[in-house]
N, C-alpha and C positions, 0 to 999 in steps of 0.2 A: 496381502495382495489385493487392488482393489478390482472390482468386477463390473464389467459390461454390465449397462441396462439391458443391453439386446442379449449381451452371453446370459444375465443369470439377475433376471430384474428380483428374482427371491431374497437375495443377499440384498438390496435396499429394503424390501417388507421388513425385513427383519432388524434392518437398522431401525428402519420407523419407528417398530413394535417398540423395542430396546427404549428408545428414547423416550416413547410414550410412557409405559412403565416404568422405566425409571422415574420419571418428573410424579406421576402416580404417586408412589412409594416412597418419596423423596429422598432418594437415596444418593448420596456423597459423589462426588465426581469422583473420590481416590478408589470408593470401593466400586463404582462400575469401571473403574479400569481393571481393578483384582478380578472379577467377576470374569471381563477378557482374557486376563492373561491365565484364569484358573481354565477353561472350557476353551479356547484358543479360538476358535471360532462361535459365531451366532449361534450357528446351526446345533452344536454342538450345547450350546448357553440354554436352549428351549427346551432338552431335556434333563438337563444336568441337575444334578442332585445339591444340596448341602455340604460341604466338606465335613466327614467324623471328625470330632474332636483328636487334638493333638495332630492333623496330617497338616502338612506345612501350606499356610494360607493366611494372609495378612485381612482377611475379609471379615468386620465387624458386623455385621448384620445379624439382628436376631434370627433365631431357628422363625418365629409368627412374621417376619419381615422379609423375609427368605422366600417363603411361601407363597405371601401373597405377591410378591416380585413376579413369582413363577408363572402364576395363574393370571395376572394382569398382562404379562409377556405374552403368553397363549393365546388371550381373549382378543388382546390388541391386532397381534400377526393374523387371528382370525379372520376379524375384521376386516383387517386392510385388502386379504387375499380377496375374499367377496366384491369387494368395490371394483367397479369399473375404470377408475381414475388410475393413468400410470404418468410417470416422470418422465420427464425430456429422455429424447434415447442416448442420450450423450452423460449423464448422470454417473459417478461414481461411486464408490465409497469405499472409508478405509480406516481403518482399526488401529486403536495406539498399537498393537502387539503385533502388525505389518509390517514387513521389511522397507514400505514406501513413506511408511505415516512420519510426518513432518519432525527430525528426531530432538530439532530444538524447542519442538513444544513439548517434549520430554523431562525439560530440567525445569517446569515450573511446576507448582503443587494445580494448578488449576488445569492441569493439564487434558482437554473433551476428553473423552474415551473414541469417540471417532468425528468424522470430516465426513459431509457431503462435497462435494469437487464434479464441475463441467470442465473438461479439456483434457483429462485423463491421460495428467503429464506429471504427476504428483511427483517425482524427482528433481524438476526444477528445487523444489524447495529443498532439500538435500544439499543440495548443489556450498561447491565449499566459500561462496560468499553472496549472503544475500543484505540488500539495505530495504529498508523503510521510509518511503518519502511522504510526506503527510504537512500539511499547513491550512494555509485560509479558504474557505468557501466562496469567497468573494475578492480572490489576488487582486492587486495591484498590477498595472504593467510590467513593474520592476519584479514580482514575486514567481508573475506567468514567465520572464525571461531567465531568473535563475532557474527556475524546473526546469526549461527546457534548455539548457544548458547543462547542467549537472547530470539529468537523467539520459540525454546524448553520449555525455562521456561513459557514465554506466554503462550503459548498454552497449557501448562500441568495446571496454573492458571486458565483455560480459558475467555483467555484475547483475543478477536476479533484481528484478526492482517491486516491493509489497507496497501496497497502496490500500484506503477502501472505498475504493469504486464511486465516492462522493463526487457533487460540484467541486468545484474548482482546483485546487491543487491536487486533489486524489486524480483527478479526469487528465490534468495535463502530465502527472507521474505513466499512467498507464500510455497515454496515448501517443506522447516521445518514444517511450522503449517500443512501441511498436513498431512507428514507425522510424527507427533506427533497426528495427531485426532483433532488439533485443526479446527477452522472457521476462514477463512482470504476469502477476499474481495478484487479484482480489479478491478482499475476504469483507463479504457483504455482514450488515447486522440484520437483514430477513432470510428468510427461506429461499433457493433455489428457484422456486416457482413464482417467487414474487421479489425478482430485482429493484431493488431500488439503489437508486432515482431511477424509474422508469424511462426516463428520457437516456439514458446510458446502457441499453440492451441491445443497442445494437454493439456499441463498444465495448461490452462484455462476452459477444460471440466473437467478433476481429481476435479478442486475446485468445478465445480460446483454440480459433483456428488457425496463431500464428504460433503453435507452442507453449502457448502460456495456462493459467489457469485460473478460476475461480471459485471460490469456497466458500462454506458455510455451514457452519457449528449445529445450527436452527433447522428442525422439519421443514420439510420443502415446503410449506405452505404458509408458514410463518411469516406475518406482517410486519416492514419496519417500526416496529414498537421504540418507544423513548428508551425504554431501558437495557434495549438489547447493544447499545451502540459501548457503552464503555464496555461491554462483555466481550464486541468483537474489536475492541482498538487493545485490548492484553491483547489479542492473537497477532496482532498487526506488531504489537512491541515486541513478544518471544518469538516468531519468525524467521529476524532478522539478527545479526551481526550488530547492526549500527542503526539509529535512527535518526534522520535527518528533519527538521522543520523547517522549511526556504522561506514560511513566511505567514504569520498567526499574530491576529490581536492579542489585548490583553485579555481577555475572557473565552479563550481558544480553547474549546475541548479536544486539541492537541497537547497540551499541559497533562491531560490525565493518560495518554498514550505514552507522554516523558515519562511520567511517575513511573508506569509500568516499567518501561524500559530500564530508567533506574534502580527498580526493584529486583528486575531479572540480570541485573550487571550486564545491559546491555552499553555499548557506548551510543550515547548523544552528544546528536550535535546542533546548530543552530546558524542558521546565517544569518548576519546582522544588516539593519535596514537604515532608513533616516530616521531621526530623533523628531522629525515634525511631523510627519504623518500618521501615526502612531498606529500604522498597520505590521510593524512587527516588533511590540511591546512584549506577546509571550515570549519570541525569540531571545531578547533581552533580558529578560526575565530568568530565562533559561543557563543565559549565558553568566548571569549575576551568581546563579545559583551552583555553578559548574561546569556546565556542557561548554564543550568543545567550541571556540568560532569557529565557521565553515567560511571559507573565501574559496577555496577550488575544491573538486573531484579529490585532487592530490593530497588534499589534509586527511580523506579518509584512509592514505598510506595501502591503497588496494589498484591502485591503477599509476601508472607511467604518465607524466604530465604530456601531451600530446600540443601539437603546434594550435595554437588559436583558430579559432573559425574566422571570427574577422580580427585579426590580430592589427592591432596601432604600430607605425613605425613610421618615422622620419628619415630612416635609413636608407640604401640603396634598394634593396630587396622590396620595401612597398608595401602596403596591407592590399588584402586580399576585399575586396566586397561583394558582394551579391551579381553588380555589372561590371565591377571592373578590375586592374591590377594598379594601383597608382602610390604615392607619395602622398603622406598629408599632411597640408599644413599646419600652422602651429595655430591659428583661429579655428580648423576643424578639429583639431587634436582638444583642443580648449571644451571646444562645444559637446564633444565627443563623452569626455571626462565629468561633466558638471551635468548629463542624461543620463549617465552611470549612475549616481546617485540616485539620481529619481527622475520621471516623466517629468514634463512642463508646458508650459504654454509658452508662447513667443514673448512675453512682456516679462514673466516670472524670468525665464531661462537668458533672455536680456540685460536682467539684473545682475544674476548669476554671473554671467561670463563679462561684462562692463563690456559690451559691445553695443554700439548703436542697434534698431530694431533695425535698418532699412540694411546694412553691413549682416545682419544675424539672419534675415530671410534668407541673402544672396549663398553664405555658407550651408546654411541647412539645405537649400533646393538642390545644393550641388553632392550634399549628404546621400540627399534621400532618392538623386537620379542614380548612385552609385550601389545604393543598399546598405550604407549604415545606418541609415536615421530612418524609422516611418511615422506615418500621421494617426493617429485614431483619436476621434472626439476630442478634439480640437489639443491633444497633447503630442511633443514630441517625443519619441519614445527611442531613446539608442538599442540598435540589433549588433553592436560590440559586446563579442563573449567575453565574459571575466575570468573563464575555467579554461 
């Protein structure tokens, strides 16, 4: 069970301690879970003995290894008690050997021995379907509009959505399911006390006061180090059910969060981009390699295909847009289709659809008065959902 900062900030010292000592002693992730599951709590861990020979205990540690564990545990917790410096009051924590602790990080061999967690809803992750949405740093229009499309439908499924808390695709993963009402979860590669991207701290408190959660493997005081991030994208991979990429270059350390997933027989998937722009190479790459293509919500076979957001039709019925209820033409249906593949500019998307430019302004203004089409730096960009 995880514990109030304000109920019982002693149960975080003790994690502290734990960690500290551990990393000390450099002791196995498999045996500080044994270590857990032999003394069932911390507290219990700080004066617990050696197991005698032969009593049933999977714990490899030398008797000289053992000891000094002990005493660097003692020294550490000493420590930390003295110090003036406490944790957010919102602060959790929680033990593989807890009835909350995340039970899919149970079936990998890397599996922490505990989680620090702000939001203190550590069930979400339980929860019996969660996805991983993960891609580029730097989206594309087209990459920002699949996320926030997909992770709509997630979230209206409610479907847990993990992310980590990065620029771009990780930022627009969290910030869709919120605000859709859904529960998403980020799993930072620093400490608690030092979110990064700093610029996302406030969007890390929104999750955690809409229900959601954030975590972290690393001492709360733990600086975004280079080498902590593939340590926290395994967590991001064994979390989830499914992992999704909507959109990664070729050199995307989103590749090493597949691997993982791959590793842990998670299912991946990947949704595929234009072949010219080559902002989603990994995808491709991914998809070369086996992963699943993603074109809707519905491939993940977890959600009910739902009526389109701005659904195209010629039909009686009408698509829907942002201003209005109407009928569309077959030059807006045209234009519609050829922004689906990618952003453009007037002259490029000109070529595309074989319309004159002074014919392609007049269909677009009548686009973007209705809310299927908008402008940004000097691109048109279609707001027609694909899912």
């Amino acid at each position: 069970m995880s514990v109030s900062c304000t109920e019982n900030n002693n149960e975080l010292l003790l994690a502290q301690a734990f960690v500290l000592a551990s990393n000390k002693c450099k002791i196995s992730l498999s045996d500080r879970r044994e270590l857990l599951r032999q003394a069932s709590t911390l507290s219990n861990l700080l004066l617990k003995l050696k197991p005698e020979p032969g009593e049933d205990s999977e714990i490899s540690l030398r008797e000289d290894v053992f000891i000094n564990f002990q005493i660097s545990f003692r020294e550490a917790y000493k420590k930390l008690r003295s110090e003036s410096e406490s944790l957010p009051r919102d602060v959790t924590v929680t033990l593989c050997n807890d009835d909350n602790f995340p039970r899919r990080l149970l079936d990998i061999d890397s599996c922490p021995p505990l989680l620090f967690g702000q939001g203190d809803n550590w069930d979400i992750l339980n929860s019996s379907y969660v996805v991983s949405v993960v891609g580029s740093r730097t989206p594309s229009h087209y990459g920002m509009e699949v996320t926030r499309c997909l992770v709509a439908d997630l979230a209206l499924a409610d479907v847990v959505v993990v992310s980590g808390g990065a620029v771009g695709i990780d930022t627009l993963a969290h910030r869709h399911s919120v605000a859709k009402g859904g529960r998403t979860c980020a799993v930072l590669g620093s400490g608690l006390n030092r979110p990064y991207p700093h610029s996302n701290k406030s969007l890390f408190k929104e999750i955690c006061s809409s229900g959601g959660l954030v975590i972290s493997e690393f001492l709360p005081d733990t600086p975004p180090k280079k080498q902590n991030f593939p340590q926290r994208n395994r967590l991001i991979a064994a979390l989830s059910d499914a992992l999704v990429v909507t959109e990664a270059g070729e050199k995307s350390g989103t590749l090493i969060t597949a691997d993982f997933a791959a590793d842990y027989g998670r299912d991946v998937f990947a949704v595929p981009g234009s072949i010219f722009s080559g902002r989603s190479r990994a995808c491709h790459q991914l998809i070369q390699e086996g992963a699943s293509l993603l074109q809707s919500a519905d491939d993940l076979e977890i959600i009910r295909p739902r009526q389109m957001e701005f659904p195209l039709s010629t039909g009686k019925e009408g698509g829907v847009g942002v201003g209005a209820r109407r009928n569309l033409s077959e030059e807006e249906l045209l234009v519609l289709q050829c922004l689906c593949i990618a952003p453009a500019g007037l002259s490029d998307l000109s070529r595309r659809c074989e319309l004159p430019v002074e014919r392609l302004a007049l269909v677009l203004a009548h686009l973007q008065r209705d809310g299927f089409v908008e402008r940004a730096r000097g691109l048109y960009t279609s707001r027609v959902s694909a899912f």
